[in-house]
RODO-2510 file (C-alpha; in nm, 4 decimals, decimal comma):
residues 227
     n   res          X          Y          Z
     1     x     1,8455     0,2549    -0,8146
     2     x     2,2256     0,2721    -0,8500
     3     x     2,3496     0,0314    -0,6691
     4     x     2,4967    -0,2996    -0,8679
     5     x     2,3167    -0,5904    -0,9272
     6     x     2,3833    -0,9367    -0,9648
     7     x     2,2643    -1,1352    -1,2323
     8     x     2,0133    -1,3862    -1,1527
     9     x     2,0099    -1,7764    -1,2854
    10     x     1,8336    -2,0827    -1,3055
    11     x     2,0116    -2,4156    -1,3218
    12     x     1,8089    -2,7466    -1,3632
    13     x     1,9339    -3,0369    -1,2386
    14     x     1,7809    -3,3507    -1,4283
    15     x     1,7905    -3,6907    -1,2659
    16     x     1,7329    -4,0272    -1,3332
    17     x     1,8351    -4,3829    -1,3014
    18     x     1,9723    -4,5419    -1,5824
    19     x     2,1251    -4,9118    -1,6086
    20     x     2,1817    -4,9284    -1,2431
    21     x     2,3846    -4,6013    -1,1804
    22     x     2,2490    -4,2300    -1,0927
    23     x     2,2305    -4,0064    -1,3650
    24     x     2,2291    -3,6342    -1,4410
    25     x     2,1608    -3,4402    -1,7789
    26     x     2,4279    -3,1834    -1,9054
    27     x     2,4447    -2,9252    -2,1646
    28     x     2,7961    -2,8930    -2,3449
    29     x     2,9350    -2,5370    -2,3155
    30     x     3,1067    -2,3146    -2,5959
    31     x     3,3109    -2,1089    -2,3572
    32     x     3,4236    -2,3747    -2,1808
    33     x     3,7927    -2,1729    -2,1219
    34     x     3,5931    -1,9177    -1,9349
    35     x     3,3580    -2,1007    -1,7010
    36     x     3,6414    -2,3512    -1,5659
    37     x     3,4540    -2,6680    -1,7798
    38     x     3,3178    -2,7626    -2,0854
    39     x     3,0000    -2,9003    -1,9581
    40     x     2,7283    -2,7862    -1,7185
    41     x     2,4059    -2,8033    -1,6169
    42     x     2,1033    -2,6883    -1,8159
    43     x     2,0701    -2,3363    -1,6977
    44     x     2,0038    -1,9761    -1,8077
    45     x     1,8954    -1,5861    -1,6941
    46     x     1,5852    -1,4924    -1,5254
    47     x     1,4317    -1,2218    -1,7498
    48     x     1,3299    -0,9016    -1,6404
    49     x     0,9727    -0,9575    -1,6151
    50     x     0,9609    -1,3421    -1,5895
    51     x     0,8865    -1,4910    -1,2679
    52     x     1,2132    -1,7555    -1,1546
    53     x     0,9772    -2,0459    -1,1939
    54     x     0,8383    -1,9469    -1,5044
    55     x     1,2122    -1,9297    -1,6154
    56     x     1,3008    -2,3298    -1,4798
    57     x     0,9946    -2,4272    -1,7277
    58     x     1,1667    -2,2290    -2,0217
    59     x     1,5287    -2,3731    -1,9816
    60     x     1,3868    -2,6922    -1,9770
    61     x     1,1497    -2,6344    -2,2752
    62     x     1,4427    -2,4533    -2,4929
    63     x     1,7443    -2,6074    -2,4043
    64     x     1,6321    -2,9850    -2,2688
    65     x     1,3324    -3,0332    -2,5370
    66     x     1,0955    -3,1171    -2,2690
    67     x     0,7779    -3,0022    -2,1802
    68     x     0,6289    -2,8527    -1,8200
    69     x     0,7695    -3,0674    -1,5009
    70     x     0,7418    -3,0571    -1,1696
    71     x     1,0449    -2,8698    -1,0482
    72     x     1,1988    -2,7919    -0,6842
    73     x     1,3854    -2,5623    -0,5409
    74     x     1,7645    -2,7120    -0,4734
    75     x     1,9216    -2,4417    -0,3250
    76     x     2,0320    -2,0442    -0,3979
    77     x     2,3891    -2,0514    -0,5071
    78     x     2,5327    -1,7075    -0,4699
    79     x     2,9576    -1,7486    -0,3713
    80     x     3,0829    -1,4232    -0,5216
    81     x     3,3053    -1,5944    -0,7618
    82     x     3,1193    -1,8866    -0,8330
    83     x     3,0742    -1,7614    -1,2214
    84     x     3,4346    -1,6414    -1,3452
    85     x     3,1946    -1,3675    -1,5692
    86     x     3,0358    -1,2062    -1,3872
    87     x     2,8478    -1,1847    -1,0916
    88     x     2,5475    -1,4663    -1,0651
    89     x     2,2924    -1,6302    -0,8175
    90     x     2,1621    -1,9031    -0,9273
    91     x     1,8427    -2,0792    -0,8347
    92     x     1,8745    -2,4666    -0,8830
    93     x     1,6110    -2,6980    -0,9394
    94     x     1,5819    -3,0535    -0,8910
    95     x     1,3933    -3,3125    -1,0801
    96     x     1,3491    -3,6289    -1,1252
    97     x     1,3041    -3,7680    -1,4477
    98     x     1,2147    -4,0987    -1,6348
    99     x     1,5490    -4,2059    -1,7934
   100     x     1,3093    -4,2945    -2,1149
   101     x     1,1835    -3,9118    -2,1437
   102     x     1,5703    -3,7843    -2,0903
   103     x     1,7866    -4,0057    -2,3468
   104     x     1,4977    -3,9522    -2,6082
   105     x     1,6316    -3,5642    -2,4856
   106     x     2,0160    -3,6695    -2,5580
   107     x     1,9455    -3,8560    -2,8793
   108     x     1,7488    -3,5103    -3,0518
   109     x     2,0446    -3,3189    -2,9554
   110     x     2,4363    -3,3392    -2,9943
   111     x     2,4854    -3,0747    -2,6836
   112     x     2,3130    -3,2796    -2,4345
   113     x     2,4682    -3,5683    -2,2313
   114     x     2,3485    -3,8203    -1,9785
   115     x     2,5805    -3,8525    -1,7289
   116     x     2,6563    -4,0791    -1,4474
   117     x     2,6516    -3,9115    -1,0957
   118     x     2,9829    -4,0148    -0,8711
   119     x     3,0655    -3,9531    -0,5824
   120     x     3,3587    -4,0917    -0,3169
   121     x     3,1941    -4,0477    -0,0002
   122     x     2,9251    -4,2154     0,1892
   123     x     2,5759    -4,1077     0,3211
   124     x     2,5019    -3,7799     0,3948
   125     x     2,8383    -3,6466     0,4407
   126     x     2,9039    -3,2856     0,2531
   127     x     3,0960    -3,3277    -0,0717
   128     x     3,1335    -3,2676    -0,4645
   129     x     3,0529    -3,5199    -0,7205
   130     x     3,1757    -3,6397    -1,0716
   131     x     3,0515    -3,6745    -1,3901
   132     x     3,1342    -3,9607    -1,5755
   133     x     3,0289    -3,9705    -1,9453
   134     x     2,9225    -4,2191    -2,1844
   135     x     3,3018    -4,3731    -2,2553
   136     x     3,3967    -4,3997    -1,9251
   137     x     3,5589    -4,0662    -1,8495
   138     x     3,5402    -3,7789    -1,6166
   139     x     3,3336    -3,4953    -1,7847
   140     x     3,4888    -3,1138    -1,6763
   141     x     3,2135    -2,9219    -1,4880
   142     x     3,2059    -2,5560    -1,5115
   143     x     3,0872    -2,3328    -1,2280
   144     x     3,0303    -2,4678    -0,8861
   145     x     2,8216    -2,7675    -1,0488
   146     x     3,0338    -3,0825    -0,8732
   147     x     2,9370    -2,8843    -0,5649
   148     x     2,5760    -2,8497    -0,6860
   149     x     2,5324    -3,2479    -0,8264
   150     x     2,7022    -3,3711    -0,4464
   151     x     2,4420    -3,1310    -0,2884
   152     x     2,1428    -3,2974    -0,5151
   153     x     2,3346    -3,6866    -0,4094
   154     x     2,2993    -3,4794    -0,0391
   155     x     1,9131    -3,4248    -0,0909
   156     x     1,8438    -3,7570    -0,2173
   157     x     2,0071    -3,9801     0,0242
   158     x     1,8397    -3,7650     0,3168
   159     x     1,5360    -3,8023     0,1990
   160     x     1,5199    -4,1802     0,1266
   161     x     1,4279    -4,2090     0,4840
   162     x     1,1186    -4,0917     0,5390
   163     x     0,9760    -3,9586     0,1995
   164     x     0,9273    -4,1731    -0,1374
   165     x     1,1113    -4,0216    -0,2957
   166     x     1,2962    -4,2715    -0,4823
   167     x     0,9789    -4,3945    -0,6182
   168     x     0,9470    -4,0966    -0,8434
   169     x     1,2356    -4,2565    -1,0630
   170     x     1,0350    -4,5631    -1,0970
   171     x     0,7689    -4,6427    -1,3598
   172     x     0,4167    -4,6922    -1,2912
   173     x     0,4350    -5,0688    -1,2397
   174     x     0,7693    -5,2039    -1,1019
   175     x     0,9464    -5,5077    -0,9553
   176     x     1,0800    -5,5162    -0,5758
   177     x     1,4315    -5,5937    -0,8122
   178     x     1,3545    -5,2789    -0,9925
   179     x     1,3199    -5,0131    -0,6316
   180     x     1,6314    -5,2132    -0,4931
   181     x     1,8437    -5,0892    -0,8461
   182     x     1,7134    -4,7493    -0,7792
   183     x     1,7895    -4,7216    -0,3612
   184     x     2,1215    -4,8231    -0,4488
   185     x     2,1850    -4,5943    -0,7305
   186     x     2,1156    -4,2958    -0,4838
   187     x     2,3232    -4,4399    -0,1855
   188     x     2,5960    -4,5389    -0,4159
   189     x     2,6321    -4,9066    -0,2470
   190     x     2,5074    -5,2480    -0,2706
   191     x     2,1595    -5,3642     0,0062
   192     x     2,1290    -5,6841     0,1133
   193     x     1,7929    -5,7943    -0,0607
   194     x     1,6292    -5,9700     0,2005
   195     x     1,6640    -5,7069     0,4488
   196     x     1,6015    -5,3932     0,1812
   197     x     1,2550    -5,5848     0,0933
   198     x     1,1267    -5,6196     0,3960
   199     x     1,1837    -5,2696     0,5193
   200     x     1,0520    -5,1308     0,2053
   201     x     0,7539    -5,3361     0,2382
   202     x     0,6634    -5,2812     0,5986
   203     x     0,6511    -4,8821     0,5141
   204     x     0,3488    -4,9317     0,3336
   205     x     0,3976    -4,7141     0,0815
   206     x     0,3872    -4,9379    -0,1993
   207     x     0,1276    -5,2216    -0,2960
   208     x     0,1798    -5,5851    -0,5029
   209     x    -0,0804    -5,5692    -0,8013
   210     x    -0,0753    -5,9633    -0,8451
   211     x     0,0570    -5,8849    -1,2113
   212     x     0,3637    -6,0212    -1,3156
   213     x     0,6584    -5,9039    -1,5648
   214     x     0,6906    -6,0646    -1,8989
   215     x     0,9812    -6,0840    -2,1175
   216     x     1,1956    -6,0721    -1,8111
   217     x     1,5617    -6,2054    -1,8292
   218     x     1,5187    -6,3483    -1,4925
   219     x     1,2456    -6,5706    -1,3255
   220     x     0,9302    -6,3281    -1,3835
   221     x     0,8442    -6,0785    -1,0512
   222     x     0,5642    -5,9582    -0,9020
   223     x     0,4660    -5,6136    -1,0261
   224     x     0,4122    -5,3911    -0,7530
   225     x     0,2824    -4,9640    -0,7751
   226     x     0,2644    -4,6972    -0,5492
   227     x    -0,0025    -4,6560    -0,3278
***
């Protein structure tokens, strides 16, 4: 056929909570003058015969150093000048991540950063986020990824509601201390405790094991899973 056609991506975007603050993985770029920042999400081409999904388990195997994940589909990305190159859609995936299983990621590899997730408005509100690296400053994001990371914040803090979502950043055993850190990593604000446990509680989607935490800085908690 000879009509033109785009090219077709796939951009991963890796989250976790880390230390209290929402965090996303990115790749340092080489041609940072031509894609408008010097660092960007994992990403790369879907090949001819490779299937998009099939390509979301290679960039993660190749360029993150980890092995299969469950991956969803973000969103299609496909503004005409959204890659200053050339024409590209790009299929983003979301997942979320032990922070354990992506630093052990960042320490193999000097092009990989952990990045905290910013953004300056509240709820669900449409908007682009930040990336603010390891000493304290704002990271350059090429492409349309501050649109993509406030779309991801987007996704999250919808789906606190009435999924578990935030669970899935949590390790198998965890304290009522330990969900509160991660809610308000998402939501990017501070919960009243009383009020956050109770709600949490009466949704009945997690269960106390009657174990509690040892070597704990503070008095030790209650260790609590998912049912």
């Amino acid at each position: 056929m000879s009509y033109p056609k785009p090219a077709l991506a796939v951009d991963l975007a890796l989250i976790t909570v880390s230390e209290g603050y929402l965090n996303c993985l990115l790749m340092l770029r080489a041609d940072a003058e031509k894609v408008g920042g010097k660092w960007a999400l994992p990403g790369g081409y879907v090949r001819i015969d490779e299937e998009i999904h099939a390509t979301a388990q290679r960039v993660l195997r190749e360029k993150v150093g980890i092995g299969p994940a469950y991956l969803e589909q973000l969103f299609t990305y496909g503004a005409i000048e959204r890659d200053p190159r050339e024409r590209v859609v790009s299929v983003t995936h979301l997942a979320l991540m032990p922070s354990s299983d992506l630093l052990a990621a960042v320490e193999k590899s000097a092009t990989l950063e952990l990045a905290i997730v910013q953004t300056d408005w509240a709820g669900e509100a449409d908007g682009l986020a930040s990336a603010i690296g390891t000493d304290g400053s704002e990271l350059k994001l090429a492409f349309d990824h501050s649109a993509i990371l406030g779309d991801v914040v987007k996704r999250l803090r919808g789906k606190l509601e009435y999924t578990n979502i935030a669970l899935e950043l949590l390790p198998q055993l965890f304290t009522l201390r330990q969900a509160q850190e991660v809610y308000e990593a998402i939501l990017g604000r501070k919960l009243t405790k009383p009020a956050f446990r109770r709600k949490l509680l009466d949704r009945n989607i997690i269960k106390a094991t009657g174990q509690r935490e040892e070597a704990s800085a503070f008095r030790p908690a209650e260790l609590y899973t998912r049912l």
